[in-house]
N, C-alpha and C positions, 0 to 999 in steps of 0.2 A: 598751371603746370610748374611747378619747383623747375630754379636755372641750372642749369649743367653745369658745375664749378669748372671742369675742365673749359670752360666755353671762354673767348676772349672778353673781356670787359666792357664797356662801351666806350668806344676809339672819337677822339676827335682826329680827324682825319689831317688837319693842317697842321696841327699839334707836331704830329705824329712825321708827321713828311717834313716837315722843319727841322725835326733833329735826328731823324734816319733815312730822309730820302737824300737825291729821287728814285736811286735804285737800291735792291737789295742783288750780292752776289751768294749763291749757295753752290758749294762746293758739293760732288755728290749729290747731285740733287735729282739725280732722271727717275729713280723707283723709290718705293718705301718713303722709310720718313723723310728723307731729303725732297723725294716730290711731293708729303706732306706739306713738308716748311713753304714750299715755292706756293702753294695752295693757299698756306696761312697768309703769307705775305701778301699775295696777289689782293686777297682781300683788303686788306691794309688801303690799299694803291697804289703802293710803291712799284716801278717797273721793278725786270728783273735780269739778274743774269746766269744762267743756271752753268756752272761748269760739268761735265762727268766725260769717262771713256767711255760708255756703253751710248753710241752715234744709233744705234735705233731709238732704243729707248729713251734716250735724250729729246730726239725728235718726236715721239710719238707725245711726251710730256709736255713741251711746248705746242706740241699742236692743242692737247686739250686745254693748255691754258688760254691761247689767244683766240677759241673759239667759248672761251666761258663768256655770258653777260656783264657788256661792262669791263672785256678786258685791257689789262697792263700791255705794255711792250712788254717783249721776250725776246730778249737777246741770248744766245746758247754759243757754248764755244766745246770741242771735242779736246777734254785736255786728262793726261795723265797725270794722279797724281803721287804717284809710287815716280815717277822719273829723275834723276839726280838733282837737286837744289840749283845748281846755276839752269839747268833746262828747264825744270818749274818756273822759276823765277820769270825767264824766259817768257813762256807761255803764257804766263799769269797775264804779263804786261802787254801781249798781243792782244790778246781777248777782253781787257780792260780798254783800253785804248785811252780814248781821253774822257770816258766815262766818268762820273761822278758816284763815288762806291757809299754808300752811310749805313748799308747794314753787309755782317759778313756772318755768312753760319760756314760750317770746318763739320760738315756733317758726315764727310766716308769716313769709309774705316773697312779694314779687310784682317783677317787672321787665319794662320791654320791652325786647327784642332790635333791635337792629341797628346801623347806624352813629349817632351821638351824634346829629348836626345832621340825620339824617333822622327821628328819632322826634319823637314832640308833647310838646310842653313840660306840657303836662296829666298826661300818661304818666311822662314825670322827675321831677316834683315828688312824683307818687303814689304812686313805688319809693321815696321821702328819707318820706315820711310812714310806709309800711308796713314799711318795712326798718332807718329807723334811728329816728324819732321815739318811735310805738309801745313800741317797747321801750326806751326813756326814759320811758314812764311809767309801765309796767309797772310798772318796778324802783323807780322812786321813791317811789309810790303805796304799795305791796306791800313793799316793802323796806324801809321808814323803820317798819311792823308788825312786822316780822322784828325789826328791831334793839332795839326798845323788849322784844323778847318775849328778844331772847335768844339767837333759834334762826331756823332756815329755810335756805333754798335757793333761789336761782334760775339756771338755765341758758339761755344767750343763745345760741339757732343764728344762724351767720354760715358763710362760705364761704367752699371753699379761693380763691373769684375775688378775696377782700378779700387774698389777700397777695402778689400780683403783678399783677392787673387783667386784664382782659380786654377789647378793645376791641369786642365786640358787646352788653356788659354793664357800659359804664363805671361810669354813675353808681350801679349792682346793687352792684359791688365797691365802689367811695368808702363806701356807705352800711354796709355789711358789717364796713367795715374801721372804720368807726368805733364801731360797734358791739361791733367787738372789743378796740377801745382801751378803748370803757367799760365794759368788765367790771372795772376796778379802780374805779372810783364807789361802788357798793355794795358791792362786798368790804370797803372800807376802815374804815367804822366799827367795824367788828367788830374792829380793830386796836386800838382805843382800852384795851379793859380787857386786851391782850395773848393776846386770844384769837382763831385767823384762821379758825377751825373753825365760828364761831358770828355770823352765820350766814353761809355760805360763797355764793358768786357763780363761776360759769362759763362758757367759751364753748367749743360744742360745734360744728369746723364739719366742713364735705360737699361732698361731689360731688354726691353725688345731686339730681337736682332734686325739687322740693318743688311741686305740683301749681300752684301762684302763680308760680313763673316762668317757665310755659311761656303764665302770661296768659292762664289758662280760667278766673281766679275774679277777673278785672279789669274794671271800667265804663270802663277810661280803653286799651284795647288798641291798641295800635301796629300796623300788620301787620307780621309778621317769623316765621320759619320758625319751626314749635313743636319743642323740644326732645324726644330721646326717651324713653320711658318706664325708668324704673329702680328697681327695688328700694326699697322706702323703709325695709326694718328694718333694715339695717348700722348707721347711725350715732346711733342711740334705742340699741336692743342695746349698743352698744360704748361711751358716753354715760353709758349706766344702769349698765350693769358697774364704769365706774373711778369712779361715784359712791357706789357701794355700797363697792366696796372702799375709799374714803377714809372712810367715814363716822365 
C-alpha cells in the first residue's frame, strides 16, 4: 500500500522529547484542527496542555485523549484568548504554572465575515486581539523559556487569506499576515550561538477553516453567512509530518 505523504515520518520517540518535550501547549485546541494537533502530538508522547474558552468542548477533548491507548497527561486550562494582554499574560502563567512548555502551537483564530465598514468595530478589534496579539504573547512568554533552555518549538497557524487578502475577511488576513511576518521574532535568537534548529519557530497555514472563523466561539459575532464545514486533519497531519521530518 503506497505511504500517505500527509502521514508523520518515523519518529524517534527520545529524539523527539529531548528537543520538544515534555509537554506540548496548544492554544485552541478543544475542536478542529487544534484538537487535531493535541492528537498528533499525543502520539508523539509528549504530555499536553490544551488551552481554549469553549469549557465543554475542552473537556470532552481531553476526555478522549486520556482514554486513547497509551495515553499522555492532559492538563486543560479554560482560558480566553481575545482578553487584554496584561490578563492573557496573566492567565497564560496560571495555567502553565511550573510546567516545562517545548512545544507551542497559536492555533485559534476567529474573524467576522463580511464587507469591512458593515461589521462592528468591537468584532475587528477582537479578530487583531485573537489572531495576531495572542500569539504575540504566546511566543514571547513561552519562547524567551525556550531560548534560555536551549530547545523547543513553536508553530504559528495563519492563512492562505494572509497572502493575497480577501475582502470578506480583510482585517482576518492583515492579522494572519502579520502573524506570518512574525514567525522570524522568535526564530531569531536561536541564530545568536549559530544554531537555527534550537529552538525552531513556524508558520503552518490553511484553508480550512478553523471552528472561530465561522464566529460560533465569538462574544463579539457580526451577522455574516457561516462558512462551510471542512476537514480539519490535513494541515496538523502535514504540519506534524515536515516537523518531524526537520527535527
Amino acid at each position: 500500500m503506497p505511504r500517505d505523504p500527509a502521514a508523520p515520518p518515523p519518529l524517534d520517540r527520545k529524539v523527539f522529547a529531548a528537543r520538544y518535550g515534555p509537554r506540548a501547549l496548544v492554544a485552541g485546541g478543544a475542536v478542529g484542527m487544534g484538537a487535531e494537533y493535541c492528537r498528533q502530538i499525543a502520539a508523539t508522547g509528549l504530555d499536553l496542555l490544551i488551552l481554549d474558552r469553549d469549557e465543554p468542548a475542552l473537556a470532552a477533548t481531553a476526555a478522549e485523549l486520556r482514554s486513547a491507548p497509551g495515553a499522555v497527561d492532559v492538563a486543560t486550562a479554560v482560558v480566553d484568548l481575545g482578553q487584554p494582554a496584561d490578563r492573557l499574560l496573566d492567565a497564560l502563567r496560571r495555567a502553565v504554572g511550573d510546567r516545562e512548555i517545548g512545544l507551542v502551537v497559536a492555533n485559534a483564530a476567529w474573524s467576522p465575515v463580511g464587507p469591512f465598514l458593515d461589521v462592528d468595530l468591537t468584532a475587528l478589534l477582537a479578530a487583531i486581539d485573537i489572531n495576531c496579539r495572542a500569539p504575540v504573547v504566546l511566543a514571547h512568554e513561552l519562547g524567551a523559556r525556550m531560548v534560555a533552555r536551549g530547545r523547543g518549538g513553536i508553530i504559528i497557524m495563519s492563512s492562505l487569506a494572509a497572502e493575497s487578502g480577501a475582502a470578506q475577511v480583510a482585517l482576518y488576513s492583515a492579522a494572519t499576515a502579520a502573524s506570518t511576518s512574525s514567525r522570524s521574532g522568535p526564530a531569531r535568537p536561536a541564530h545568536r550561538d549559530g544554531s537555527p534548529a534550537n529552538p525552531r519557530a513556524a508558520i503552518c497555514k490553511a484553508s480550512w477553516n478553523r471552528p472561530t472563523s465561522c464566529g460560533t466561539h465569538s462574544p463579539h459575532s457580526a451577522p455574516h453567512r457561516r462558512s462551510p464545514p471542512a476537514p480539519p486533519t490535513g494541515p496538523p497531519r502535514r504540519c506534524s509530518a515536515a516537523w518531524i521530518a526537520a527535527r
